[in-house]
N, C-alpha and C positions, 0 to 999 in steps of 0.2 A: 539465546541466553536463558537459563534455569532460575526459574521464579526465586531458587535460594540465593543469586547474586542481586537479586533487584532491592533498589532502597525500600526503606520503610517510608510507607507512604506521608506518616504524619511529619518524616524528617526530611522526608521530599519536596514538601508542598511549605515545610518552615522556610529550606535554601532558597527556593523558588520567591520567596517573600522577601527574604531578606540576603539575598546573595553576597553582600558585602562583611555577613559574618564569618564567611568563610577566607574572603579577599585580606581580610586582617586580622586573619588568625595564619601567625608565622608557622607554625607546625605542623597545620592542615597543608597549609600552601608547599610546605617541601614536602608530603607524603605525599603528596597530591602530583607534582612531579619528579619524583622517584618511581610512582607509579608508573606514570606516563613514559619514563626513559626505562622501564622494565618491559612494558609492552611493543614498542620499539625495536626490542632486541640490542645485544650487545656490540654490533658491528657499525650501530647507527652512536654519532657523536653529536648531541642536542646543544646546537652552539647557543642557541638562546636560554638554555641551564646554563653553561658555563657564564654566561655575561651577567646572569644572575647573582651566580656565586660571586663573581669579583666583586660586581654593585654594592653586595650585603658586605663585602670583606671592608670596601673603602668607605660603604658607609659608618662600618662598627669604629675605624680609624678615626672617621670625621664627627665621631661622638666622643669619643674620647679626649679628641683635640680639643674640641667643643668647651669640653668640662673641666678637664686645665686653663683655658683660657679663664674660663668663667672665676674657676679659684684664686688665681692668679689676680684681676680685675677686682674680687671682694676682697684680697691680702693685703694690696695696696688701697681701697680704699678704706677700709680699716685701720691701718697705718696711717692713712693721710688724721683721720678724724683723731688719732691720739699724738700725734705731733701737733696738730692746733692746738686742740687741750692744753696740752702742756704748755704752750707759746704764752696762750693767755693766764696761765696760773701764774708764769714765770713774770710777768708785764705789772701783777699786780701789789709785788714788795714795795715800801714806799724807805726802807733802807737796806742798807747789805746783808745784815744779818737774818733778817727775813728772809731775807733773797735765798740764801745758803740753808735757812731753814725748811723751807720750800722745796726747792731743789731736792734738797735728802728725801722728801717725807712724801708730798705731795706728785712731785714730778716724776721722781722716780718710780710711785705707785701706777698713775697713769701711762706713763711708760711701760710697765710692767719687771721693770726691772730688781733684780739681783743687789746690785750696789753703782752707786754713780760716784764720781769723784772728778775735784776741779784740779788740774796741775799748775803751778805756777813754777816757772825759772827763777831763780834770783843772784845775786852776787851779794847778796848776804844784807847790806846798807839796807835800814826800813825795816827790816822782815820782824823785828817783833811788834814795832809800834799795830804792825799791819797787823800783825796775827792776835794781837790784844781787840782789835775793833771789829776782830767777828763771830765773839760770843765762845758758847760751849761749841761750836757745831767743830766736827773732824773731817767734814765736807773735802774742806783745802788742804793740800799737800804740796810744801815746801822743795822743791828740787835743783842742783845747780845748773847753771847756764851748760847748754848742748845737751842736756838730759834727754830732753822730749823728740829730738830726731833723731837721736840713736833708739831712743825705747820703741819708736814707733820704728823704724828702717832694722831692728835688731844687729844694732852695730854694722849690717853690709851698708857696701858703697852702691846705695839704688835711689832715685830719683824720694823724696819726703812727701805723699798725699797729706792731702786734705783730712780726709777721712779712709782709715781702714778696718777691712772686719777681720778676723779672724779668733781661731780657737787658742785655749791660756794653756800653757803646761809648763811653766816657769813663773811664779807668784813671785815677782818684785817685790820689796820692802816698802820702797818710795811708793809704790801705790798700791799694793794689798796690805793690810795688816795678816797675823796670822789667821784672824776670825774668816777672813774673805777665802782663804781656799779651794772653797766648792766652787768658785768663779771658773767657770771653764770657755767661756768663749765672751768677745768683748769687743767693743767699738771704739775707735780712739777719734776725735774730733780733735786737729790741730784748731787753735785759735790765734789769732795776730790782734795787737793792740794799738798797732800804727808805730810809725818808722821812731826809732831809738830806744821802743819799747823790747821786751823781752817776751816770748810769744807761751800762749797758754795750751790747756790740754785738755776737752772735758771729755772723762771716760766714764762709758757705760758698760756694766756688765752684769752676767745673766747664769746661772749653773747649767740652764742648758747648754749645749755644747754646740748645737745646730742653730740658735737664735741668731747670731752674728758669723753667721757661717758668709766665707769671702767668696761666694756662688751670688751671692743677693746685692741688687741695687743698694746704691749708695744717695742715690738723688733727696732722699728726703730725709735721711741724717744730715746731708750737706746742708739743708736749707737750716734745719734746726739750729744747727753749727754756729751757722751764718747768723740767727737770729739770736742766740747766744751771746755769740761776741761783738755783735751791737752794744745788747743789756750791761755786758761788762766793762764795755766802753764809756758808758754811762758813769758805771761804779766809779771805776778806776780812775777816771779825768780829776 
């Protein structure tokens, strides 16, 4: 070997020291064997490069995986921490109209929401004594009996959830005014008020298009839901 291939001594005697700057430098480490499968010649197949190659292939996969998981794990509990919030803002009206003030202002901020709005069915009997006892707020929207399963089913003959997500391209009257247009995706939370009653609706929405995209769990509007139509069991009794 010709004294002009030999290392530099001072860079000789560093690896020698410290060999593990080389072992975790990823671009040393493939020239390093590329080299190696060039001196080899081209008839030789270096199966221990190839197991390399896949290693780094599944590991770049299992980091990837990795970091959705992770995002995935801080979305939900970010979500979880602004569903509490809001549980407890809503716990602390001490009458209705508070409550529906709240709701619009407060809850819907914490939420991060667009517009939210409460549906109620009626058969007509009651509905203005009612609607006189809850202030300025436009919170509430009056609708007839079967409204809320056909609006949430869009009139097909399919099973009525709970709760559904999806995106808006049809602004109702009964529940957008024309101000709400830019509403482009939305959460519908059916509520029940117990047997002979007539069943309610709280909707949430968002001008993102993708916030209540019908890809995303449902588990922790459902709880909301549910804790919703306690509070309102409260009112309503």
């Amino acid at each position: 070997m010709s004294s002009d291939n030999k290392i530099d001594t001072a860079i000789r005697e560093k690896i020698l020291a410290k060999p593990n700057i080389i072992l975790e430098d990823e671009d040393l480490m493939r020239a390093l064997i590329n080299a190696n499968e060039k001196a080899k010649g081209s008839n030789i197949v270096d199966i221990r490069g190839l197991a390399m190659d896949r290693l780094e292939s599944r590991l770049d996969r299992l980091e990837d995986t990795h970091e959705v998981v992770i995002a995935a794990a801080y979305e939900n509990l970010s979500g979880t921490n602004q569903i509490q919030r809001a549980i407890l803002r809503m716990m602390d009206p001490l009458d209705f109209a508070t409550f529906l003030i709240d709701l619009e202002g407060d809850v819907r901020e914490i939420l991060r929401l667009d517009y939210i709005g409460l549906v109620f069915e009626t058969r007509k009997s009651g509905v203005e004594t009612f609607r006189a006892s809850l202030g300025e707020s436009d919170v509430v929207k009056f609708v007839p009996a079967g409204f809320i399963d056909n609006y949430i089913t869009l009139d097909r003959n399919v099973p009525v959830r709970d709760v559904v997500l999806r995106t808006v391209t049809t602004h109702v009257d009964e529940i957008y005014s024309n101000g709400l247009s830019l509403i482009k995706s939305e959460a519908l939370l059916k509520l029940g008020f117990g047997a002979g009653r007539l069943p309610g609706m709280l909707v949430l929405g968002a001008e993102d298009p993708y916030q209540f995209s019908p890809h995303k769990g449902t588990d922790l509007l459902a709880f909301f839901g549910g804790v919703c139509e306690r509070i309102m069991k409260h009112w309503l009794a």
